[in-house]
N, C-alpha and C positions, 0 to 999 in steps of 0.2 A: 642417632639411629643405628650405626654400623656398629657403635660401642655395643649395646644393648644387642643385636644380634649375634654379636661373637659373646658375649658375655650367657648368653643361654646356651650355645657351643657349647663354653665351656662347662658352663654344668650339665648338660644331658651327658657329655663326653666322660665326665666325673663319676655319674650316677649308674654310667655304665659301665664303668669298668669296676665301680666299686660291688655290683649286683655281680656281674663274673665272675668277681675276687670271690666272695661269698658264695661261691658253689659248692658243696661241699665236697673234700676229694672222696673218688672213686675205687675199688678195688675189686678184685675179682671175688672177694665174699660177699658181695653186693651182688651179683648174681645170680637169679636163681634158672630151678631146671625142674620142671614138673612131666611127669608122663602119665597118660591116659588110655585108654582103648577107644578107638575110633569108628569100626566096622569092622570088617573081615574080609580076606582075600584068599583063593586058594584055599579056604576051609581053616586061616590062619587070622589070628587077630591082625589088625593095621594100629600100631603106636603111635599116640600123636606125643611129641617131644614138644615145649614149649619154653625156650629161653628168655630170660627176659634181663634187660639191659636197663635198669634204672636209671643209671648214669648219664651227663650232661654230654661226655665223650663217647663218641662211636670205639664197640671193640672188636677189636679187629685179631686175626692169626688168633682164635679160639682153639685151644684145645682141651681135647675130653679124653680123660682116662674109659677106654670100651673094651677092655678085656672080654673075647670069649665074642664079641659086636657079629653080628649077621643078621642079613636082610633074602629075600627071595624074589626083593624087587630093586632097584639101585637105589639108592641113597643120595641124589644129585649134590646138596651140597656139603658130602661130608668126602674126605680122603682118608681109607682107615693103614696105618704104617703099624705094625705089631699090634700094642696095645694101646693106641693114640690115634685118637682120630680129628683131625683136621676140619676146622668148620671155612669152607673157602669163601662164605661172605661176612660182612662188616656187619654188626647188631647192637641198635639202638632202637629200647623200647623190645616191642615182642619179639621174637622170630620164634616160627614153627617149622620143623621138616616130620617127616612118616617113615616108619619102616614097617617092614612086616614078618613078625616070626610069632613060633610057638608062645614064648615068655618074654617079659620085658626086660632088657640091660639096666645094669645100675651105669649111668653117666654120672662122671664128676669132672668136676672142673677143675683143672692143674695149669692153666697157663693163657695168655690173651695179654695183648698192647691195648692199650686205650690213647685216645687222642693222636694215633699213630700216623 
């Protein structure tokens, strides 16, 4: 009996790490970044930004080329340094934040750790 129970151990333990192995690797062109209009505020659009993280690995230290970036409301989770803006949470799967101005920024994406 005790054979037979470590003996299925060892194969889920197997089948598991072989299903892991087979993740495919991740990179940050696997990333996408869609914008939209959402309502209006102050007689100005609201942008919904929608990031989305395919990947097995959480990415983390996101950053977005935002040349020219302005908002008339904060931006919680973004920190904008010249032309880089800093996403201060970890994304796996969707993440959406809002701003709001006349026109919408082109965001791209130049940089993020996965599995960090």
């Amino acid at each position: 009996m005790a054979c037979k129970l470590l003996c299925l151990l060892v194969v889920f333990a197997t089948i598991t790490f072989v299903a892991h192995g087979s993740e495919p690797m991740c990179g940050l062109d696997d990333v996408t970044l869609r914008q939209s209009k959402s309502g209006m505020v102050k007689n100005k659009p609201v942008w919904k930004v929608t990031l989305n993280n395919p990947c097995f690995c959480l990415l983390t230290n996101l950053k977005l080329s935002c040349t020219g970036f302005e908002s008339i409301v904060p931006v919680d989770p973004l920190t904008k340094t010249g032309d880089v803006c800093l996403l201060s949470k970890g994304i796996q799967g969707d993440f959406v934040f809002k701003y709001v101005w006349d026109t919408s920024f082109e965001f791209k994406v130049i940089d993020g750790k996965f599995c960090a």
